[in-house]
C-alpha positions as CSV (number, residue, x, y, z in Angstrom):
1,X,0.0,0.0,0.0
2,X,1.4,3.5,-1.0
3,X,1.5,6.0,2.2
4,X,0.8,9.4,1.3
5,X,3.1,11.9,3.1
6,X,0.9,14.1,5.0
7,X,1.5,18.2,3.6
8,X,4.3,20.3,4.9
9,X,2.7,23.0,7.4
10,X,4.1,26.2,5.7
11,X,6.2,28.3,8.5
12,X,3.6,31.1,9.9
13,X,4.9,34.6,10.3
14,X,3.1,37.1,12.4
15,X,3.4,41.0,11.8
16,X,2.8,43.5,14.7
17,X,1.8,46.6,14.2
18,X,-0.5,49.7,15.5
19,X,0.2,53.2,14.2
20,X,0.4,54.9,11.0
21,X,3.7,54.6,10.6
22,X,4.5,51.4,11.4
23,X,1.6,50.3,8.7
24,X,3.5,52.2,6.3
25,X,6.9,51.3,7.0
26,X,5.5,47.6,6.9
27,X,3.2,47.4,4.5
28,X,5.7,46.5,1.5
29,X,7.0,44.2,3.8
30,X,3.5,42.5,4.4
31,X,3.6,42.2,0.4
32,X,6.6,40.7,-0.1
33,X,6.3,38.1,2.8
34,X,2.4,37.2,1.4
35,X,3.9,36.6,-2.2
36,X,6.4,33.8,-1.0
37,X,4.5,30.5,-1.4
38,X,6.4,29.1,0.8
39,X,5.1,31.1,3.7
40,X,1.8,32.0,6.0
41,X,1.8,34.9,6.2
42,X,-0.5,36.6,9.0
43,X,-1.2,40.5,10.4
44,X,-1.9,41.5,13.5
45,X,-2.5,45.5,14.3
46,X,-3.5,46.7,18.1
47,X,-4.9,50.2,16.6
48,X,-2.9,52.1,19.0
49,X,-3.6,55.0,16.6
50,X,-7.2,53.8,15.0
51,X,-7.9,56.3,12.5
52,X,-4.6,56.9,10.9
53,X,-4.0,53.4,11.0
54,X,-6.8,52.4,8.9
55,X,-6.0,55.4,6.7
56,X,-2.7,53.1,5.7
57,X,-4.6,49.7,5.8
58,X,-7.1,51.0,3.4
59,X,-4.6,52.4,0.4
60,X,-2.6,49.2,1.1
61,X,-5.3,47.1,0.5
62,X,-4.3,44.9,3.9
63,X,-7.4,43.2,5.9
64,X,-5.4,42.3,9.0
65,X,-5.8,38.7,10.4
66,X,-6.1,40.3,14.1
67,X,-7.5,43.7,15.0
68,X,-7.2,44.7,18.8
69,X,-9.0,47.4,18.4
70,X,-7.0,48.7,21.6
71,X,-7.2,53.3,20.8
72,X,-8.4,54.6,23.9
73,X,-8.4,58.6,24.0
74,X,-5.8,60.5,26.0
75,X,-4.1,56.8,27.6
76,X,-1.8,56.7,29.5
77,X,1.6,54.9,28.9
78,X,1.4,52.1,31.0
79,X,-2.1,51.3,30.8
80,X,-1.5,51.0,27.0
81,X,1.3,48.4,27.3
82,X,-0.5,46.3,30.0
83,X,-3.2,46.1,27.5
84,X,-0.8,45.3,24.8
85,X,1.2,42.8,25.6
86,X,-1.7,40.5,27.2
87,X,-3.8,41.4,23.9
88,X,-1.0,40.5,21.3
89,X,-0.3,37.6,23.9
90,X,-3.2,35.6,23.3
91,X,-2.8,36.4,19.6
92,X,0.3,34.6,19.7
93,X,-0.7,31.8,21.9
94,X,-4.0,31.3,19.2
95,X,-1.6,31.8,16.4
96,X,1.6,29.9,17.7
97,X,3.8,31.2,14.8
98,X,7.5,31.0,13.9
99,X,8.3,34.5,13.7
100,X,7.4,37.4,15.0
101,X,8.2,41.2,12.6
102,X,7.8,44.7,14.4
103,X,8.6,47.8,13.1
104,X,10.5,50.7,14.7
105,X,9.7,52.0,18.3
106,X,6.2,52.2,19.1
107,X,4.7,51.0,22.4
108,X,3.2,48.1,20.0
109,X,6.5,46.8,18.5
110,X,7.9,46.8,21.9
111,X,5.0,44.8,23.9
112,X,5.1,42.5,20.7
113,X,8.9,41.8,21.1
114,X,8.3,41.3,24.5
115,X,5.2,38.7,24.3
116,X,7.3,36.9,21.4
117,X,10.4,36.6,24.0
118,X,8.2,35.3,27.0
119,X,6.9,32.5,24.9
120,X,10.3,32.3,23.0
121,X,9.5,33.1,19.7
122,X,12.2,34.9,17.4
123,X,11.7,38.3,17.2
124,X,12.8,40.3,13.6
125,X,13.4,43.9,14.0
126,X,12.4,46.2,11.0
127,X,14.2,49.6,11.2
128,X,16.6,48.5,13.7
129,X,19.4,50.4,15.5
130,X,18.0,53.8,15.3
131,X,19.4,55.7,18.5
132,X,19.3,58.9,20.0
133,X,21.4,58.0,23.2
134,X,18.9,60.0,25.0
135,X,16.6,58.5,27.0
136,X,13.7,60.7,27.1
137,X,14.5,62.0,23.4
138,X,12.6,60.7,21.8
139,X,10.5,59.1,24.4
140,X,9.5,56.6,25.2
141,X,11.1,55.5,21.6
142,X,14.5,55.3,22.5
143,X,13.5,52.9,25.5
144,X,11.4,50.8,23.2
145,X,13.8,50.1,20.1
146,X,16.7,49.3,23.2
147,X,14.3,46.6,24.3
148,X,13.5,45.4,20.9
149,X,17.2,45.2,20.3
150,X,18.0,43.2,23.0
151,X,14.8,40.5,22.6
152,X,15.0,40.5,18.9
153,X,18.0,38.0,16.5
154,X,17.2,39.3,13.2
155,X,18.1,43.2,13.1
156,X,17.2,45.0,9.9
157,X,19.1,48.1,10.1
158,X,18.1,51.1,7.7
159,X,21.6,52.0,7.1
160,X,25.5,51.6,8.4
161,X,25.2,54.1,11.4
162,X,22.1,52.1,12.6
163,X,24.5,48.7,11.7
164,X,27.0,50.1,14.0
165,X,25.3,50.9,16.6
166,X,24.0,47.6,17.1
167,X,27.7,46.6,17.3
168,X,28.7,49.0,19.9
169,X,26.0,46.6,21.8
170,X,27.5,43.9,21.6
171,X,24.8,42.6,18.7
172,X,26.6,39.8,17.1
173,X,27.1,40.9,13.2
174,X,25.3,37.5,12.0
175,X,22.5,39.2,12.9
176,X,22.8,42.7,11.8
177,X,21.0,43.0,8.0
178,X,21.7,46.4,6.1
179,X,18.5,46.9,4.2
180,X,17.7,50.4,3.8
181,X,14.6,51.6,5.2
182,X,11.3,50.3,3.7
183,X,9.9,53.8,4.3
184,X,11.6,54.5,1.1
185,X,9.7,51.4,-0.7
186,X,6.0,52.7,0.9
187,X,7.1,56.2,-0.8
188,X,7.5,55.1,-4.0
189,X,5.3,52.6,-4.3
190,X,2.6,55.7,-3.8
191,X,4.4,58.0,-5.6
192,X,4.0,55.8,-8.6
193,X,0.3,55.4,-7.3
194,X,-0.2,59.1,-7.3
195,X,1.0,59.3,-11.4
196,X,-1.3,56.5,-12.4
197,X,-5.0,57.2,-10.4
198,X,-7.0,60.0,-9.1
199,X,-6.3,59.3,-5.2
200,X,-5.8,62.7,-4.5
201,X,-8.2,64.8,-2.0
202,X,-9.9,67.1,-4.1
203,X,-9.8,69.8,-0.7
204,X,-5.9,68.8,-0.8
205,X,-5.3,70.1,-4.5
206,X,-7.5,73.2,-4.2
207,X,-5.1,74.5,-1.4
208,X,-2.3,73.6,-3.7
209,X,-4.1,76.2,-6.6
210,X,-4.8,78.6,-3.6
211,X,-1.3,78.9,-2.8
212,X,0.2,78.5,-6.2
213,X,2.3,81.8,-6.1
214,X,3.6,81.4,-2.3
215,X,6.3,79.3,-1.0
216,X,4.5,76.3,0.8
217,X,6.2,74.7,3.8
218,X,4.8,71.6,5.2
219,X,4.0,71.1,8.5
220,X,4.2,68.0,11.0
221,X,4.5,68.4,15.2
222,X,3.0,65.7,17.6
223,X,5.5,64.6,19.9
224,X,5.1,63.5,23.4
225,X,8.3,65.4,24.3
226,X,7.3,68.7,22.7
227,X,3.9,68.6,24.5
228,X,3.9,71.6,26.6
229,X,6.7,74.1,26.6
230,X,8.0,73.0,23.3
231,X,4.4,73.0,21.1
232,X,3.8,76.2,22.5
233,X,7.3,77.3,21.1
234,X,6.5,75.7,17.6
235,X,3.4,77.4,17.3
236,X,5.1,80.8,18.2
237,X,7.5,80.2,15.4
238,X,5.0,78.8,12.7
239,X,3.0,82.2,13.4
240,X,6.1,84.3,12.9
241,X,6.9,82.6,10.1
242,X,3.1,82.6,8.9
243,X,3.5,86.7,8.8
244,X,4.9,86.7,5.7
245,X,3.2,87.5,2.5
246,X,5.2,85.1,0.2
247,X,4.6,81.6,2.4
248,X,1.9,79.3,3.0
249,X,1.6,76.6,5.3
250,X,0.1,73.4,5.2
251,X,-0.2,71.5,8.4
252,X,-2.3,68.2,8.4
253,X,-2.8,68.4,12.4
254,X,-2.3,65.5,14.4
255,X,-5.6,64.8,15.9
256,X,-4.5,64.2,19.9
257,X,-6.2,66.9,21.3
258,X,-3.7,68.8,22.9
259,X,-1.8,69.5,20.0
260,X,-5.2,70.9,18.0
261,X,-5.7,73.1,21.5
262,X,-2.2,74.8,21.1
263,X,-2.3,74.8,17.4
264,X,-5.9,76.4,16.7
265,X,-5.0,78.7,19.7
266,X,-1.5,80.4,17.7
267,X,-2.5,80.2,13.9
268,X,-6.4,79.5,13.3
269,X,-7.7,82.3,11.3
270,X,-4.6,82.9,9.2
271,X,-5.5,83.2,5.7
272,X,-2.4,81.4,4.5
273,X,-2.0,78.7,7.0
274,X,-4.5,75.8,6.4
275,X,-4.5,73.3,9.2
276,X,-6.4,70.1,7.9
277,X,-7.2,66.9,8.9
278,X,-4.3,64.1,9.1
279,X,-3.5,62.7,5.4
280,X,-3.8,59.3,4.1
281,X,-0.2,58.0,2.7
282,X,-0.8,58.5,-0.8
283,X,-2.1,62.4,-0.1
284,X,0.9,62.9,2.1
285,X,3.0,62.3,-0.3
286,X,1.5,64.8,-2.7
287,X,2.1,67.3,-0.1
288,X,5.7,66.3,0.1
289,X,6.3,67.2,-3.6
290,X,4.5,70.1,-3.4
291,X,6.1,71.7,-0.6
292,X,9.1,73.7,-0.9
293,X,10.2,72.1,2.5
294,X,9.3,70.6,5.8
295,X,8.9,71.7,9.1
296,X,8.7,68.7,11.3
297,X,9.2,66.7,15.0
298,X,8.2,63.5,12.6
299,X,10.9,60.5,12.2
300,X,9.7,59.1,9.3
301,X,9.2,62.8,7.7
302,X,13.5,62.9,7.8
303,X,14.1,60.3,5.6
304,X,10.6,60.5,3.2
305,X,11.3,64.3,2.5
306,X,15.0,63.6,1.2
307,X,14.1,60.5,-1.1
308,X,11.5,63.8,-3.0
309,X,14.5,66.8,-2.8
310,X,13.1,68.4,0.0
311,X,14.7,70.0,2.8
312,X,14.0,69.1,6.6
313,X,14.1,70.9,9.2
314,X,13.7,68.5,12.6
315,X,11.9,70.2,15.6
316,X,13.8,68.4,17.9
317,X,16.9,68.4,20.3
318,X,18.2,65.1,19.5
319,X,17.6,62.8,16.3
320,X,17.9,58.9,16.2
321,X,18.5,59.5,12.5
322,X,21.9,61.5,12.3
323,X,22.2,60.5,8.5
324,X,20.4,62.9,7.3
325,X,22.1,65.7,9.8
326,X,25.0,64.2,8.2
327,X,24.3,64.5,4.4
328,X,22.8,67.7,4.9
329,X,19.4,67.0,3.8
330,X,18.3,67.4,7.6
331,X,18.6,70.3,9.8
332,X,18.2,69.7,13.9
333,X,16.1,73.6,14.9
334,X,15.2,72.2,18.2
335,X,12.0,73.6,19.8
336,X,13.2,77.3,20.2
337,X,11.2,80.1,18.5
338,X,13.8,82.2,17.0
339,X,15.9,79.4,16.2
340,X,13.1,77.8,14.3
341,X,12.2,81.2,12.4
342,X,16.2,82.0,11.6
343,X,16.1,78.4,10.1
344,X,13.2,78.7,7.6
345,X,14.0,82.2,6.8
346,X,17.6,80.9,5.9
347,X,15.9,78.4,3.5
348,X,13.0,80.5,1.9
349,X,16.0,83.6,1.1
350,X,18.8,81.7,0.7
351,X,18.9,80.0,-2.8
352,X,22.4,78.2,-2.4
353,X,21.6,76.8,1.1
354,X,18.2,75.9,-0.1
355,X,19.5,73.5,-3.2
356,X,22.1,72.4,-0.8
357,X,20.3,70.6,1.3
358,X,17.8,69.7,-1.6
359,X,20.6,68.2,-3.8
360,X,22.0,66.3,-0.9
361,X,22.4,62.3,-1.5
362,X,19.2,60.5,0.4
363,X,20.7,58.2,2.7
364,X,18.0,56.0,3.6
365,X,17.4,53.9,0.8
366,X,17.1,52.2,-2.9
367,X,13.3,51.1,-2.7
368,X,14.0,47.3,-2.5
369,X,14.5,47.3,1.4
370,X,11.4,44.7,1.7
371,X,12.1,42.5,-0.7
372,X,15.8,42.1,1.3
373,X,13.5,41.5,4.0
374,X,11.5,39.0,2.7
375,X,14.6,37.2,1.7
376,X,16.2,37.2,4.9
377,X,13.0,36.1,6.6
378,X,12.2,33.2,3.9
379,X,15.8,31.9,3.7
380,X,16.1,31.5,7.9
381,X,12.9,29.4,7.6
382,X,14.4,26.8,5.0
């Protein structure tokens, strides 16, 4: 009698994920894992930012696996993370897969590392390495990609600093993967979207026509660090900068509520500063290429800018991305008023300094960081 040999159970990956910018940053990753036969390839997202997050799922055309469905308005830190890491806990113990992928530094990517760890699961690390060596800048960030790095055996590193500085910890280079960051895959991948279909928000491309002969600078600020003192500063800054006659702002505001309070408080009723609701991806990156440059506390925002020509200039002390501080196609301003205003003046008069920093070589990336991913990922599992 012949035996048939029962199938092979394919190897079952699980992505993490709960904000916007981890669904971007993963989403050509969730792609190029799905398309390998060889694997299962599942999604889990928390929705520790709901609305922007299904802003990303929606243009990506991803139906998670698992929704936690975990946004609560105004929560606090640790209350979040309890909830994570018993919600993505029992997805894991449901799911029992062979890998776990998280992206970056969010309070979801850590509390995912961590549940993978206490039921020894291998942990891979998309956008590893990134440090500020500041504690509580950015925070809790910096905290979170540390404990990733230390849980986690398959680091994907954006770039050779972020290589490196998993060495300095004593990460053995085996597990170190320089891949470029897949922000620079999502950006093209809608950048190409945007020249082939009609995804653009009418509202969006009327302010464009509004402001056609001003200088429009783009506007990002939601971090927990700025909250307070800082925002306030911002604010003063984007108003001063506001009273000229031959610049426009465009601000999608972030929608935690004490951001919109100090925001509508310093520039709502300015004729040429439109603060709108936050962007999808696709949208976002309209306003990229139509900006002359950004103003922004944003992470992601520092590399995305470069990959289109435009200058950045980070609202921030410290940056866990000091390649583009070091190519010139990033500028640290801090959170100080003047210092901000000096800084954009510089770019909008300056010509030379302007295409400086515009010309600058993009260090982030080639577009084919998820596909090196995938690789990795499907090879380990052979």
């Amino acid at each position: 009698m012949t035996m048939t040999k029962p199938p092979t159970k394919k190897p079952k990956i699980l992505l993490i994920f709960g904000t916007r910018p981890e669904a971007i940053k993963l989403f050509p990753v969730v792609q190029a894992l799905a398309a390998r036969d060889r694997l299962e390839t599942l999604s889990c997202v928390t929705a520790q930012h709901r609305e922007m997050l299904d802003q990303v799922l929606k243009i990506a055309d991803i139906q998670p696996d698992f929704d936690l469905d975990l946004m609560k308005s105004n929560q606090s830190l640790d209350d979040l993370t309890a909830r994570l890491l018993t919600g993505i806990g029992r997805i894991l113990d449901e799911t029992k897969p062979q890998r776990v992928v998280v992206q970056g530094d969010t309070a979801t990517a850590m509390c995912g590392a961590l549940a993978a760890y206490y039921r020894q699961i291998p942990v891979s690390h998309v956008e590893a390495g990134l440090r500020s060596y500041n504690i509580y800048h950015p925070w809790p960030e910096e905290v979170n990609r540390k404990i990733i790095g230390t849980i986690a055996d398959q680091h994907f590193a954006p770039t050779q600093t972020s290589a490196d500085a998993l060495k300095k910890e004593n990460i053995a280079e085996k597990d170190i993967y320089i891949t470029g960051n897949t922000v620079i895959d999502a950006l093209l991948i809608s950048a190409d979207k945007n020249s082939h279909t009609s995804v653009l928000d009418p509202d969006l491309v009327n302010l464009y026509k509004k402001f056609s002969d001003r200088k429009i600078i783009g506007v990002t600020s939601h971090r927990r660090e700025n909250l307070g003192d800082g925002l306030t500063n911002i604010a003063s800054a984007l108003r001063a900068i506001a009273e000229r006659d031959d610049v426009a702002l465009i601000f999608p505001v972030h929608l935690n509520p004490n951001v919109r309070a100090i925001m509508q408080g310093a520039l709502g009723g300015l004729d040429n500063v439109a603060m709108i609701e936050p962007l999808d991806y696709p949208n976002f990156v309209s306003l990229l290429n139509h900006c002359n440059f950004m103003l922004t506390d944003s992470g992601g925002v520092q590399e995305e800018a470069p990959a289109l020509g435009k200058p950045v200039l980070v609202m921030r002390d410290t940056t866990e991305r000091p390649e583009g501080i070091e190519a010139g196609t990033a500028k640290l301003v801090g959170t100080e008023r003047d210092i901000i205003l000096k800084e954009a003046i510089r770019l909008l008069d300056d010509e030379d300094h302007y295409l400086a920093m515009a010309r600058a070589h993009n260090p982030f990336g080639d577009g084919k960081a998820s596909l090196r991913i995938a690789d990795i990922i499907e090879n380990s599992l052979a």
